[in-house]
N, C-alpha and C positions, 0 to 999 in steps of 0.2 A: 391494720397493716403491720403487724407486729409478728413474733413469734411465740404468744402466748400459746399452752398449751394444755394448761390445767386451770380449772378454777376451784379454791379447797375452802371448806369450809369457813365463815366469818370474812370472805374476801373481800367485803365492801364494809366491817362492822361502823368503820369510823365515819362513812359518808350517808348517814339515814339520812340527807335532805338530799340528795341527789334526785334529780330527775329525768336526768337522760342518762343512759351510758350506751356507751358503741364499744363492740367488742368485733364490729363484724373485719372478714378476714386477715384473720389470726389460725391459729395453727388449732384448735381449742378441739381435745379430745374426750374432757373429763371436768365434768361440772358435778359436784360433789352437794349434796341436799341439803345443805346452810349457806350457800355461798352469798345467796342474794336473799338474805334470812331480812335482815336489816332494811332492808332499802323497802321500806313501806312508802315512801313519794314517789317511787318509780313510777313513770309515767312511761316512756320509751326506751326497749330494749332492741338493740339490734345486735343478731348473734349469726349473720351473714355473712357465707363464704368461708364457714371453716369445717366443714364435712362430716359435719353430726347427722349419726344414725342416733334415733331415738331412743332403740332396744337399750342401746348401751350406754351413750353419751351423757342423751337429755334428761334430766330431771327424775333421774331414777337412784333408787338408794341402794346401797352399799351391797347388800342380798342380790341384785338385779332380780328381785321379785314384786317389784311396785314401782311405778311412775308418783312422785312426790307432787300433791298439789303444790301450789306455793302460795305463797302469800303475798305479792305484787298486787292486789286487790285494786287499787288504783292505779296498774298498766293500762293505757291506752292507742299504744301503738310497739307491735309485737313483728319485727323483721327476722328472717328465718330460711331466708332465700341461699340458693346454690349451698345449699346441702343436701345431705341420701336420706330425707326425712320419710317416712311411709306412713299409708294410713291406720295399720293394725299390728300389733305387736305381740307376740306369744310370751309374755310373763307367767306369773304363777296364774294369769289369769290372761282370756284375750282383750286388748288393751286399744279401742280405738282413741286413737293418737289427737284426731279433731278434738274429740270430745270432750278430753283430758283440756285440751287449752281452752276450751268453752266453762267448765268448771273452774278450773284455776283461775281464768282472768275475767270475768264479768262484764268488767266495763271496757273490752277493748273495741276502738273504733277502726282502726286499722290490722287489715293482720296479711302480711306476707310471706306465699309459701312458694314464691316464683323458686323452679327447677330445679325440683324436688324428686319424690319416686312417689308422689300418691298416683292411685290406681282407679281408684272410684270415687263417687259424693253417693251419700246415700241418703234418705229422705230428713233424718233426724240428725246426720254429721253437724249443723251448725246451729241445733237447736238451742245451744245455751248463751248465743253472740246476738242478744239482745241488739244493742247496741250499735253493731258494724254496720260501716258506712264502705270502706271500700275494704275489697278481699283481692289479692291475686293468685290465684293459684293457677297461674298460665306455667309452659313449660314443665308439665308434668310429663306424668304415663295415662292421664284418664281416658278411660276410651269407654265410658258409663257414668249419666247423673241419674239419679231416681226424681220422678216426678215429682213435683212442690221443693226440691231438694234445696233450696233457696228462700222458701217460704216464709218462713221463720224470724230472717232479716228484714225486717218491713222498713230501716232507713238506710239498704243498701240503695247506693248511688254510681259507686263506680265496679265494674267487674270484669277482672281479665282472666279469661278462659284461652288465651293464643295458646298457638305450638302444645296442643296437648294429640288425642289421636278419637277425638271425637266426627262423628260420619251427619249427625242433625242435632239438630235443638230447636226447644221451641219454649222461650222467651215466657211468655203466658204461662205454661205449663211450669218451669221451675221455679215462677217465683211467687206463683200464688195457689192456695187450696184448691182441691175443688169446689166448686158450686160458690165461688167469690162471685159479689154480684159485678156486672161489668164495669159501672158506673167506679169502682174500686181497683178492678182491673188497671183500668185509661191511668188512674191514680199514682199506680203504684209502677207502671211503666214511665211518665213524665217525670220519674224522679231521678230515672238514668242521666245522667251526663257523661260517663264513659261505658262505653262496653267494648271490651277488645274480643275479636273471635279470629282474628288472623289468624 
């Protein structure tokens, strides 16, 4: 609740033990591809409510012709809400925006992308989020998930799909293969404790 609006490079150099930082709503236009070079204890970042578009903002370098992995490697809980985030980006190359946070962050368990601009999920969008437990991505534009598109997550627990512009779903279908035996099925649906579809 500040007015920060840049983040430049080395902007944390002095705090490597940090483990939480909240930057969320702040004015933040321009996150610069060293800023949070240092902070290898990062556990949770929250960069919510300050109206990053990805193309330009998030984690892209200087060229604006690549989204920067980072090094957060031990991020596990990644806030990212009420921003213009999308799911695909036309860089030097096309740039799906999930997948990029699936790569960069490994071990995250949490990831929110409440009220946002994604458009779609598609089967492989969270294939590399091992690990997540709860996802929001309610308050979008999705008006399409690809079958199994959940699959992938085998200790999601919580999922909130609200206020997006979806017409069915069907539960079974997105979050397991085909041809999962059912005994595995019953499994992997008792492990829900939240599902929002409001």
């Amino acid at each position: 609740n500040n007015s920060i609006s840049e983040l430049l490079d080395q902007s944390f150099a002095n705090n490597t033990q940090l483990k939480v930082l909240n930057l969320s709503n702040n004015q933040i236009k321009l996150i610069k591809k060293q800023a949070f070079e240092k902070l290898t204890n990062l556990e949770k970042l929250d960069l919510s409510g300050n109206g990053l578009k990805s193309e330009v903002d998030l984690f892209v370098d200087e060229t604006n012709e690549d989204l920067i992995l980072m090094q957060q490697k031990n991020l596990k809980i990644l806030r990212l809400s009420n921003n213009k985030i999308k799911k695909t980006y036309k860089l030097r190359n096309t740039i799906n925006f999930i997948n990029f946070l699936g790569q960069s962050f490994p071990k995250l368990i949490e990831l929110d992308l409440y009220k946002n601009k994604l458009d779609s999920i598609g089967e492989s969008d969270f294939k590399g989020f091992t690990e997540m437990k709860k996802l929001n991505i309610g308050f979008n534009e999705i008006d399409r998930i690809s079958p199994h598109a959940f699959a992938h997550l085998t200790n999601l627990n919580d999922l909130d799909l609200s206020r997006n512009k979806l017409t069915s779903i069907n539960l079974v279908e997105l979050t397991t293969f085909a041809g999962t035996p059912e005994k595995e099925v019953k499994k992997r649906l008792i492990k829900f404790k939240n599902l929002d579809l409001s």
